[in-house]
Structures are given as structure tokens and as C-alpha cells.
C-alpha positions as CSV (number, residue, x, y, z in Angstrom):
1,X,0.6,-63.8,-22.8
2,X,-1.8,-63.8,-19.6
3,X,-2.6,-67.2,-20.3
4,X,1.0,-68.8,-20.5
5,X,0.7,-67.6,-16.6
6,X,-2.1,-69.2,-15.8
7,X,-1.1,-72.5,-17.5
8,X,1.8,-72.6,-15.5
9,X,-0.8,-72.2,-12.3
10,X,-2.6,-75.3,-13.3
11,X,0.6,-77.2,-14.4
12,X,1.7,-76.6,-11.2
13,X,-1.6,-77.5,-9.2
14,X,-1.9,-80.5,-11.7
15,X,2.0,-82.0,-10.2
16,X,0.9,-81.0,-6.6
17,X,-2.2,-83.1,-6.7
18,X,-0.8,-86.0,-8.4
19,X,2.0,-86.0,-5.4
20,X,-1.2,-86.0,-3.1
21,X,-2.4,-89.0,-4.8
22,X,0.7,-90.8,-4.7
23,X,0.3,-91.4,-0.9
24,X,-2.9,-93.7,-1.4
25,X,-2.6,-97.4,-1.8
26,X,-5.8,-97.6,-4.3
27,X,-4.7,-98.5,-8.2
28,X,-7.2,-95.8,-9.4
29,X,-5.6,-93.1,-7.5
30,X,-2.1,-94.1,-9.3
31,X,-3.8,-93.9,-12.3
32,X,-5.4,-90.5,-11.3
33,X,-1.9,-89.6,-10.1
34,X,-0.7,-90.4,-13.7
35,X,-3.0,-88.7,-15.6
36,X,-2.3,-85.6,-13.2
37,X,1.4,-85.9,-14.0
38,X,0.9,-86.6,-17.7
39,X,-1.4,-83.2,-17.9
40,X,1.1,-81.5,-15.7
41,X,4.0,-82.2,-17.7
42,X,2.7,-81.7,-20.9
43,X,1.2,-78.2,-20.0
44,X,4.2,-77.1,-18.3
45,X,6.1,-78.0,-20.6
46,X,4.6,-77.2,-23.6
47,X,4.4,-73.4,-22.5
48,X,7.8,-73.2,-22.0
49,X,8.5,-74.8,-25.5
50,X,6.1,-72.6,-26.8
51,X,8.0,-69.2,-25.7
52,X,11.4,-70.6,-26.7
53,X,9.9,-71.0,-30.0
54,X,8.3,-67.5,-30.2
55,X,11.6,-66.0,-29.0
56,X,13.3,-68.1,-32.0
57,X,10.6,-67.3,-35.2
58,X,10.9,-63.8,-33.1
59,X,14.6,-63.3,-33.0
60,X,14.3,-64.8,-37.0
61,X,11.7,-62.2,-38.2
62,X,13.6,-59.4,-37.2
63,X,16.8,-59.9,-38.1
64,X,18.8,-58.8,-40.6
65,X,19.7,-62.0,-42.3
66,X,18.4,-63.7,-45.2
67,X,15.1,-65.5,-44.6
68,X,16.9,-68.6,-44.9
69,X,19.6,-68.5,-42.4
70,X,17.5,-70.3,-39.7
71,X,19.5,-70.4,-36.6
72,X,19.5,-74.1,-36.0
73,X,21.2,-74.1,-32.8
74,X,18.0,-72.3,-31.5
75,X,16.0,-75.4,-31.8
76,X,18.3,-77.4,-29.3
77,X,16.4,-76.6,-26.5
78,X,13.1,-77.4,-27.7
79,X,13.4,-80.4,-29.3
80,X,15.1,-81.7,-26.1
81,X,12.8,-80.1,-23.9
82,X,9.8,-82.0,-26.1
83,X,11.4,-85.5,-26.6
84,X,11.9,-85.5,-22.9
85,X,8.3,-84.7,-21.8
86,X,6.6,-87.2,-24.4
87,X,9.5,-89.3,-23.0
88,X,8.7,-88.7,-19.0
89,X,4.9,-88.8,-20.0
90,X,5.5,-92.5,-22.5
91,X,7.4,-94.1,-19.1
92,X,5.1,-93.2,-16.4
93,X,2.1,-95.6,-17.7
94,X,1.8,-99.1,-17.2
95,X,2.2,-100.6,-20.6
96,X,5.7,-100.5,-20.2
97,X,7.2,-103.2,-17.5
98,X,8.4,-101.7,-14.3
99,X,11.7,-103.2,-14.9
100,X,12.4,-101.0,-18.3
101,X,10.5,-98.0,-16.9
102,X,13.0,-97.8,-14.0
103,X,16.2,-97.9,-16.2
104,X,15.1,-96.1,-18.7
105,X,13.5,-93.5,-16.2
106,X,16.9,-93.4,-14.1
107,X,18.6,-92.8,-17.4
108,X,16.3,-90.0,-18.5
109,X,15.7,-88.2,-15.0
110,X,19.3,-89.0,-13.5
111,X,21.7,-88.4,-16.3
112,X,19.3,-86.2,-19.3
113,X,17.9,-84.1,-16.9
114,X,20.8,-82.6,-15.1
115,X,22.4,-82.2,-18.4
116,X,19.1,-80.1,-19.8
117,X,18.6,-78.4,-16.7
118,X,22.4,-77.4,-15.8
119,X,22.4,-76.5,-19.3
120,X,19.6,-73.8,-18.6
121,X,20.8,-72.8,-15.6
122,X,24.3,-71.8,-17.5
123,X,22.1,-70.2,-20.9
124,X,19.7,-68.3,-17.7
125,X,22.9,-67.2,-16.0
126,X,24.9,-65.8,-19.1
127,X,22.6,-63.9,-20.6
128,X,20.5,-62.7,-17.7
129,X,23.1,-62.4,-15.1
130,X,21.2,-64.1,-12.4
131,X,20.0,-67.2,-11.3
132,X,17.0,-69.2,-11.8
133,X,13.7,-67.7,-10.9
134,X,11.0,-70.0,-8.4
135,X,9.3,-70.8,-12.1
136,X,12.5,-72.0,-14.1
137,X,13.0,-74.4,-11.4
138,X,9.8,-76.5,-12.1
139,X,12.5,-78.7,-14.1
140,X,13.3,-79.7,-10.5
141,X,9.4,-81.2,-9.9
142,X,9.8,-83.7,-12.9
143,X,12.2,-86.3,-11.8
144,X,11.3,-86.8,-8.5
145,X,7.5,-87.3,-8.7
146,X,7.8,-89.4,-11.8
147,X,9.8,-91.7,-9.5
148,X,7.1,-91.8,-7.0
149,X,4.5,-92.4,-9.2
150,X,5.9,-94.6,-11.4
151,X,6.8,-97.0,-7.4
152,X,3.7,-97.1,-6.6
153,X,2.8,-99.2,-9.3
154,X,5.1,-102.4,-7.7
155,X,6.7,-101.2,-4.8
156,X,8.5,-104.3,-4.3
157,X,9.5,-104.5,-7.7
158,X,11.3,-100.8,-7.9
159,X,13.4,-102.1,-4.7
160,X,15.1,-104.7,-6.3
């Protein structure tokens, strides 16, 4: 499990230095920036699919149930948490036009987002009986630097 840590680390190193990028006016460094986000996103996000799936086969294996009894609920937060990283990941390139990016983007970081991640925060505080932790709230990193990478591509354009 050391190295779920240490993914996290570069996750979190990868977002920082594609914010950095985001402040130079060179197309390579968007695209830098991008690839950044892309590896940032999918790493962090991956690990913390990964551990909700080990708690799930976990919480599975030693039950008491019948091996086929599969908790499908459990799977929820997964699935969501997956379709809306390939999702982020899919919008932030340029192959898609800046005016579908944007809507679809605002739909999936203004609206799915703050569903998922209130969600999380309710699921964290019920069965915990606190509040997040600084490392839950990397949910909070994804939305915004999408947005500014995704404007520096036609900064006039996302304005209109």
C-alpha cells in the first residue's frame, strides 16, 4: 500500500505543474499542461478507484453471504468516479471544439461533480464521523484546472 501514497504525491505534483504551465502563452506548454492534467487525473484517480474496489472484493470475500450476492450498490462510486475521469481527461484535448468542450465541461465539473463529491463528503461523514481529510479533497483540484487549461486553448472563445 506504500505506493498508493506515493502515487498520490506525483498526482498531485503532476496537477501542480500543469497549473504552472497554464500561465504561458506558448501552444506547447498547453499541450504540456494537458498531458500533465491527463496523467494527474488518471493516477489520482485511478488509486482511489482502486481502493474502493479492494474495500468492495474485500468486504465480499469475507462475508457471510453466498458468493453470489455481489453488493451492486458498492460499484456506484467507482463506475462514477471512472466515467468521470476518462470523461474530464476526453474534454480537455483539442479534438473536441471549444464550444462543446465548454458545455459539456460546465455540465460535468458544475453540476456531476458537486453531486459525486457532496456525495462523498455525506458517505466520509457517516461512516467516519468526520470530515474530509486534505487528501479526499483533491476532488476540489479537478474542476477548476480543467477550466484553465481547457481557456487557454481560445481564450476569446471561452468568453463568449
Amino acid at each position: 500500500m506504500y505506493f498508493l501514497g506515493n502515487a498520490n504525491f506525483i498526482a498531485g505534483i503532476l496537477l501542480v505543474a500543469a497549473f504552472g504551465l497554464t500561465f504561458w502563452q506558448q501552444r506547447s506548454s498547453w499541450c504540456i499542461a494537458a498531458g500533465f492534467y491527463t496523467a494527474g487525473t488518471l493516477v489520482g484517480i485511478g488509486v482511489k478507484v482502486y481502493l474502493w474496489l479492494l474495500a468492495l472484493w474485500l468486504a465480499i470475500a469475507l462475508s457471510d453471504g453466498s458468493s453470489t450476492d455481489i453488493p451492486w450498490a458498492g460499484l456506484i462510486l467507482p463506475i462514477t468516479a471512472s466515467l468521470y475521469g476518462i470523461a474530464s481527461v476526453v474534454l480537455v484535448w483539442p479534438w473536441i471544439g471549444q464550444k462543446n468542450a465548454m458545455r459539456f465541461g460546465k455540465i460535468l465539473h458544475l453540476i456531476v461533480l458537486p453531486v459525486f463529491f457532496s456525495t462523498l463528503l455525506v458517505c466520509t461523514f457517516l461512516t467516519r464521523g468526520q470530515a474530509l481529510t486534505l487528501p479526499e479533497l483533491q476532488w476540489l483540484v479537478y474542476g477548476p484546472l480543467w477550466f484553465r487549461i481547457r481557456e487557454t486553448i481560445n481564450p476569446s472563445a471561452s468568453r463568449t
